[in-house]
TORDREN-265628 format. One record per residue (C-alpha): residue number from 1; residue in one letter; chain; x, z, y. Coordinates in nm, 4 decimals. Last residue first. Layout:
N
[NUM, 'A', 'A', [X, Z, Y]],
...
***
This chain:
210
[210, 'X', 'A', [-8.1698, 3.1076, -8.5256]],
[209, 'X', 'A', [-8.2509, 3.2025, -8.8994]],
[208, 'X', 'A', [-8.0534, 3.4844, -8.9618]],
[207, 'X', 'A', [-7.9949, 3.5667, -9.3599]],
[206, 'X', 'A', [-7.8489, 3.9041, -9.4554]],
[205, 'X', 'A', [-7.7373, 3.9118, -9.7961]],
[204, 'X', 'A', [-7.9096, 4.2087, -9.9996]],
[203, 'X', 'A', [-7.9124, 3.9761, -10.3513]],
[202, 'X', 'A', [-7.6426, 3.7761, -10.4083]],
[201, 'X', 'A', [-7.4063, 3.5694, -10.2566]],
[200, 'X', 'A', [-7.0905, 3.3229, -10.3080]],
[199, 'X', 'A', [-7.1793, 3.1753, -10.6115]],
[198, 'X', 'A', [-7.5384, 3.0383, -10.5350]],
[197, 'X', 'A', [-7.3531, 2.9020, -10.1981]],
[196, 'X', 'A', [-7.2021, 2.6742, -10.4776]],
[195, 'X', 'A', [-7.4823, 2.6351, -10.6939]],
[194, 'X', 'A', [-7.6710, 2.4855, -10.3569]],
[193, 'X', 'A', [-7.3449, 2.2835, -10.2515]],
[192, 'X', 'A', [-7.3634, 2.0927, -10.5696]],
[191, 'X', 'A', [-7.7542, 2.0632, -10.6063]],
[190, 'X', 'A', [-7.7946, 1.9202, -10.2388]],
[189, 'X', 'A', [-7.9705, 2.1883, -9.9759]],
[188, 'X', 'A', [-8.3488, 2.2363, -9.8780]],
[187, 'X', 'A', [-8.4005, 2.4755, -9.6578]],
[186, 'X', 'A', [-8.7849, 2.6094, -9.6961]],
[185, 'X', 'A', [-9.0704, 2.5533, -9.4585]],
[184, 'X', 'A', [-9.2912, 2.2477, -9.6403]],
[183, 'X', 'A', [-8.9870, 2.0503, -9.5681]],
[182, 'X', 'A', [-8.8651, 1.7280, -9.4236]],
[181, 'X', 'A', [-8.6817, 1.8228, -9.0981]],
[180, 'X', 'A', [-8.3847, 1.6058, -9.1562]],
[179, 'X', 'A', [-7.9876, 1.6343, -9.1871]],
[178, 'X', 'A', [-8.0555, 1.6853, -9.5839]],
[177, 'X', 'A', [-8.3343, 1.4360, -9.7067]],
[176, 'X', 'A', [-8.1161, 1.1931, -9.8998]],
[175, 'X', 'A', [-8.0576, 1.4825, -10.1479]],
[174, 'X', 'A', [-8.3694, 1.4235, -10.3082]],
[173, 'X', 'A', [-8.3401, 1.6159, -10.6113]],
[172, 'X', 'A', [-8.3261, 1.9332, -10.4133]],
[171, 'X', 'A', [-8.1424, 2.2868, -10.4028]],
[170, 'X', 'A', [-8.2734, 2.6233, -10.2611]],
[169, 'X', 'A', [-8.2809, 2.8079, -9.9801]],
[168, 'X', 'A', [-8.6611, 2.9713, -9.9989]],
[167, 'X', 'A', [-8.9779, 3.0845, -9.7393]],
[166, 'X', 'A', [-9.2524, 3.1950, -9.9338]],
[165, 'X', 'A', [-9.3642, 3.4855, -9.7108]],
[164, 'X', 'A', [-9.1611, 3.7247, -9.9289]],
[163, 'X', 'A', [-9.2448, 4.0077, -9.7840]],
[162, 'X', 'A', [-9.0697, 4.3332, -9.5877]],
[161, 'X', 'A', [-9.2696, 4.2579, -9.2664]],
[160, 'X', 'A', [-9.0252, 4.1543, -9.0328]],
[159, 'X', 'A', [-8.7439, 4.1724, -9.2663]],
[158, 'X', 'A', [-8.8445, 3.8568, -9.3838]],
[157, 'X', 'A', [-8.8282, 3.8526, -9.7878]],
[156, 'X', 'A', [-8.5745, 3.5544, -9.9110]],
[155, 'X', 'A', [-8.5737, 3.3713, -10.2122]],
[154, 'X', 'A', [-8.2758, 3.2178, -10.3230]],
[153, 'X', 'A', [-8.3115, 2.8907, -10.5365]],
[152, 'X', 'A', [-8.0864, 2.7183, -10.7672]],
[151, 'X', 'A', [-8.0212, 2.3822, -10.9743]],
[150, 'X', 'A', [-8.3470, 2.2087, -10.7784]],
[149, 'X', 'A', [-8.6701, 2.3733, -10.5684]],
[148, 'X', 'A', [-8.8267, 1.9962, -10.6670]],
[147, 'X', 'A', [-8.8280, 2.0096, -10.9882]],
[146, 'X', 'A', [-8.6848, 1.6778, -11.1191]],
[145, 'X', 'A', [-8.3375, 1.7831, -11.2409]],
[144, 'X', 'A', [-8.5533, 2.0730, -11.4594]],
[143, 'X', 'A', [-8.7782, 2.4395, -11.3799]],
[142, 'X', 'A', [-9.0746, 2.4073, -11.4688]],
[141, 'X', 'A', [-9.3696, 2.3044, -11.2622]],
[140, 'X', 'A', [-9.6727, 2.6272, -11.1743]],
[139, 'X', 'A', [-10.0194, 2.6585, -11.2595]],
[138, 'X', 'A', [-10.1280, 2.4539, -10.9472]],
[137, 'X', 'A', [-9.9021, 2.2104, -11.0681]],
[136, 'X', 'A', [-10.1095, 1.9053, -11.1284]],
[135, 'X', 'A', [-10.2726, 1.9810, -10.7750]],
[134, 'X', 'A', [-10.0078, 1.9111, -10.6373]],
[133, 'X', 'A', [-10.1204, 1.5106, -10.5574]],
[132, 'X', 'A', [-10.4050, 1.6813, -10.3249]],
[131, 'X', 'A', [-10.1300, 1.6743, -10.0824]],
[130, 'X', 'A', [-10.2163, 1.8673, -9.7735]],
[129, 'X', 'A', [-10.4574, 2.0851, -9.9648]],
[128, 'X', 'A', [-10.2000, 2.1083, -10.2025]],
[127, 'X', 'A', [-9.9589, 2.2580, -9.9656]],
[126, 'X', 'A', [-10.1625, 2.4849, -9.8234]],
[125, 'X', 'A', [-10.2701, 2.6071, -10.1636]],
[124, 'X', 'A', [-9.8941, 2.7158, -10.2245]],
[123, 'X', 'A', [-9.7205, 2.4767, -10.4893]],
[122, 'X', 'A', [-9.5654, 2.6672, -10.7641]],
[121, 'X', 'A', [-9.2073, 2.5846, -10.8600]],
[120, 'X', 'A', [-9.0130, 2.6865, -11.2109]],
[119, 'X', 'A', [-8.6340, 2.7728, -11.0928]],
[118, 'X', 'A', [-8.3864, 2.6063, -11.2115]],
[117, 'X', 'A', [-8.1150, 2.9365, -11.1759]],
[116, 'X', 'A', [-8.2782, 3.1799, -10.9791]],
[115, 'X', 'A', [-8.1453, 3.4216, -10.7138]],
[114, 'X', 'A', [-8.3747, 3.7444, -10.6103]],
[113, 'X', 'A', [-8.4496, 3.9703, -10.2513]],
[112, 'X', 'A', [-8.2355, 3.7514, -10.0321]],
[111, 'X', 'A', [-8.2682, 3.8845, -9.7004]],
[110, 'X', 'A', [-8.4436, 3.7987, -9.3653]],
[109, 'X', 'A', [-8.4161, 3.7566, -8.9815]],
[108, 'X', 'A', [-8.5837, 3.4634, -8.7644]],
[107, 'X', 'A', [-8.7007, 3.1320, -8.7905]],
[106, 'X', 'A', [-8.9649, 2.9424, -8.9720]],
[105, 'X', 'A', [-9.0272, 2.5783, -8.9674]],
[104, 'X', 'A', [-9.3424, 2.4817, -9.0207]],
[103, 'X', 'A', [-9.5151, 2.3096, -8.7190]],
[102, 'X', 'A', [-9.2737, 2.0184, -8.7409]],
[101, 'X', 'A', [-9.1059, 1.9589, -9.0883]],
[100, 'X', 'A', [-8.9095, 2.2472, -9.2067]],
[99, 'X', 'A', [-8.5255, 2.1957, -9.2492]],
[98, 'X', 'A', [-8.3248, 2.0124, -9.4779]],
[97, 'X', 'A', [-7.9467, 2.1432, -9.5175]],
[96, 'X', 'A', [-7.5820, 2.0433, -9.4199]],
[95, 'X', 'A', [-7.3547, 2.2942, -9.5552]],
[94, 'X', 'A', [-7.0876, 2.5316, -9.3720]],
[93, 'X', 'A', [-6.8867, 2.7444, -9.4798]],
[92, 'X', 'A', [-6.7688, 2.9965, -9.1678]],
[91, 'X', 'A', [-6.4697, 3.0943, -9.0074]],
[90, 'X', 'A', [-6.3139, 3.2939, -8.7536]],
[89, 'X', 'A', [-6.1012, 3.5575, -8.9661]],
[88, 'X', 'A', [-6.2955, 3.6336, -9.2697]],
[87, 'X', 'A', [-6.6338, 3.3643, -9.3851]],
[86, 'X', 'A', [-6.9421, 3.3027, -9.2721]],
[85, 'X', 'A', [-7.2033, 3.1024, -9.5039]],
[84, 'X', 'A', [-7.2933, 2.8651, -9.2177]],
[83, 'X', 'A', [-7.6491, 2.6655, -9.2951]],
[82, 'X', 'A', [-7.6455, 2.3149, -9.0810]],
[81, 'X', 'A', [-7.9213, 2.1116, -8.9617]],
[80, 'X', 'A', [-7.8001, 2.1078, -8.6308]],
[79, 'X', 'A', [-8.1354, 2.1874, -8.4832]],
[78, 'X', 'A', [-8.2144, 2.4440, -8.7711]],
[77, 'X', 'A', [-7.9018, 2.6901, -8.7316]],
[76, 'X', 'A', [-7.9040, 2.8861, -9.0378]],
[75, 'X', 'A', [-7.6966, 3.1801, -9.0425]],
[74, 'X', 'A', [-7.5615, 3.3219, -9.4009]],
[73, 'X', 'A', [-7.3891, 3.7225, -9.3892]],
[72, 'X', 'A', [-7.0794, 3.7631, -9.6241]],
[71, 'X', 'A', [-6.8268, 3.8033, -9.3588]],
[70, 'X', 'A', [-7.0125, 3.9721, -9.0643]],
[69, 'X', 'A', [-7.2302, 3.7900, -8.7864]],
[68, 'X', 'A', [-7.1171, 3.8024, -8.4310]],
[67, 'X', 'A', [-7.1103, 3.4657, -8.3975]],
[66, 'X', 'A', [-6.7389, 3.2587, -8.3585]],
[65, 'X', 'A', [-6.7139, 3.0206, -8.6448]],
[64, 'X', 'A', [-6.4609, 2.7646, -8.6433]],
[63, 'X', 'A', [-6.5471, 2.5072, -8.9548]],
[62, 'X', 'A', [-6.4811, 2.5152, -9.3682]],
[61, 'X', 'A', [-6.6481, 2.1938, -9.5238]],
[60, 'X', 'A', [-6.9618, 2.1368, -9.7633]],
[59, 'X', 'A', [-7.0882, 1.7920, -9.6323]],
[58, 'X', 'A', [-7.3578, 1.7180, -9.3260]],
[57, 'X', 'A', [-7.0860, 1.6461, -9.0657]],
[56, 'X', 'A', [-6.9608, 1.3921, -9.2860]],
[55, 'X', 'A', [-7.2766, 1.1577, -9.3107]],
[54, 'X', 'A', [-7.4117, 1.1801, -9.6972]],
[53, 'X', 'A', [-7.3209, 0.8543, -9.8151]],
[52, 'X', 'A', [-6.9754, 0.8948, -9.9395]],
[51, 'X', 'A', [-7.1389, 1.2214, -10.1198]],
[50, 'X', 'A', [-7.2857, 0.9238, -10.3612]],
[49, 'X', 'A', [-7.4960, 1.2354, -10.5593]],
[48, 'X', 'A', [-7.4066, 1.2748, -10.9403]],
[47, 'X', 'A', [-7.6960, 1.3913, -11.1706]],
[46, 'X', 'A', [-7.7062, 1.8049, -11.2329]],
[45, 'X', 'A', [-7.7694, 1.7753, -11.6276]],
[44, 'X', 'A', [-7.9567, 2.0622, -11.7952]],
[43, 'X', 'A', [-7.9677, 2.3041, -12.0589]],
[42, 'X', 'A', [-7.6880, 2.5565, -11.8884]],
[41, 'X', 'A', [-7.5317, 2.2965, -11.6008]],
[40, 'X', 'A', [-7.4212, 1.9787, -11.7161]],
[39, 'X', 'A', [-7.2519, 1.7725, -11.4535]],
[38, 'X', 'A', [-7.2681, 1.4026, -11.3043]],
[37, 'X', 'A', [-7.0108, 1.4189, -11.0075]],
[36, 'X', 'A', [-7.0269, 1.5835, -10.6423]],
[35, 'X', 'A', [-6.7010, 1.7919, -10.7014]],
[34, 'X', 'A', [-6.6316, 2.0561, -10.4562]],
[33, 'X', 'A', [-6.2252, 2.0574, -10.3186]],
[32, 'X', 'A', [-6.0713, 2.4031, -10.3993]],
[31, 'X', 'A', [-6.1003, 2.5829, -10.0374]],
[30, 'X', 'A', [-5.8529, 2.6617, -9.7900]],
[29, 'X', 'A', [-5.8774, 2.9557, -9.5885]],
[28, 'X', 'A', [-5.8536, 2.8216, -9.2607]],
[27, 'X', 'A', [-5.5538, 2.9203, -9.0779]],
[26, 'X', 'A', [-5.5006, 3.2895, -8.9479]],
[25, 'X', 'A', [-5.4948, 3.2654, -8.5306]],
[24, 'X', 'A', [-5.1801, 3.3090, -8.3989]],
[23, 'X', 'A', [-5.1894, 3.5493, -8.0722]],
[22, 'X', 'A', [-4.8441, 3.5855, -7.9309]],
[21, 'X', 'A', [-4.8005, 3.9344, -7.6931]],
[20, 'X', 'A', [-4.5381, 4.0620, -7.9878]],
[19, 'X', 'A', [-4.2947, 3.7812, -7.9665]],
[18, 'X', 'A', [-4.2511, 3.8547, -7.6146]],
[17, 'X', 'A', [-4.0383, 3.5783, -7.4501]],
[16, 'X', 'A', [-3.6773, 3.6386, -7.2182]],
[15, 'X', 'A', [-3.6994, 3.5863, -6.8885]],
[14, 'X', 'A', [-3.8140, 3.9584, -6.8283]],
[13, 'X', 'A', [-3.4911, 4.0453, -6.9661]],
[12, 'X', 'A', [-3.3101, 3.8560, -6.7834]],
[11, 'X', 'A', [-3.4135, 3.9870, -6.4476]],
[10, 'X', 'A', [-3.3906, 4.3063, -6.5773]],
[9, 'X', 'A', [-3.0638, 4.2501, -6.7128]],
[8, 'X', 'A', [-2.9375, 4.0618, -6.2942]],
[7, 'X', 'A', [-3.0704, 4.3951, -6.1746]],
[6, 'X', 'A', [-2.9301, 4.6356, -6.3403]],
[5, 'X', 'A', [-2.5312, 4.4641, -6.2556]],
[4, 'X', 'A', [-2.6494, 4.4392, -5.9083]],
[3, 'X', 'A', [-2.7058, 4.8610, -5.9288]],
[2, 'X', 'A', [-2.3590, 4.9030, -6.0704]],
[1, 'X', 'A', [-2.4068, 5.0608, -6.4250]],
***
């Protein structure tokens, strides 16, 4: 092949684009839309929460995740108020939550040990001694729509010290406190996304607290 000829391919070819050297990044998976109606659930009735009212950023929704954090692990970030459940390929669930109120929030690494459905709640004496109003259920509330742990709970040990140091994700009847530090320590969630995220894990997920 004359040596002009050579040239003038090469020169094409390098005009030409590499299909191979495109990154597309996978779409978000998408997600059956999460119903925030009246429901029964087992013996009880989850009552319907105004979602409408809850301020967007603060609703169930798929988002960009880019931690290092496998598929399957859950990472709480407190300041935004946000729990990410992360997901394949650059994403993450994420739910708006209810953090500690100031002096109790706890951060750092754990696991969840044990799942409940309604859980029964048992005030810690800290808690009474703050509000002497616990004292009714120093033996313990049953579970039910007004309990306040909710539908679900997971109960995390820190892997710290290998305990369960009473920290919990778990669902509330007063939905109107997700986006705000209002908690004894736990992460408060609404009922829906709380039997949700109840769903999607089980014992031995990795929780990070950051």
């Amino acid at each position: 092949m004359p040596l002009l000829s050579r040239r003038a391919l090469l020169a094409g070819l390098a005009t030409l684009p590499v299909a191979g050297c495109v990154l597309v990044a996978p779409p978000p998976p998408e997600l059956p839309v999460l119903d925030y109606a009246t429901r029964a659930d087992g013996r009880f009735t989850v009552p319907a929460v105004p979602i409408d009212e809850v301020p967007e950023g603060l609703r169930r929704q798929v988002v960009p995740w880019e931690g290092e954090q496998a598929p399957g692990q859950i990472v709480i970030l407190p300041d935004q108020r946000a729990l990410h459940l992360v997901l394949e390929n650059g994403y993450a669930l994420r739910y708006g939550v209810s953090v500690g109120r100031e002096g109790l929030l706890w951060r750092g690494e754990a696991e969840i040990y044990r799942t409940a459905r309604w859980p029964s709640w048992t005030p810690t004496p800290s808690m009474i001694e703050r509000d002497p109003a616990l004292e009714q259920w120093a033996e313990g509330q049953p579970g039910g729509p007004r309990n306040p742990l909710g539908a679900r709970a997971l109960y995390l040990r820190t892997v710290a010290s290998g305990h369960d140091e009473g920290i919990r994700i778990h669902g509330t009847p007063s939905w109107r406190s997700i986006g705000r530090a209002a908690s004894s320590g736990c992460f408060r969630m609404i009922n829906h996304d709380v039997i949700d995220l109840a769903e999607r894990v089980g014992p031995g997920t990795r929780v990070s607290v950051l």
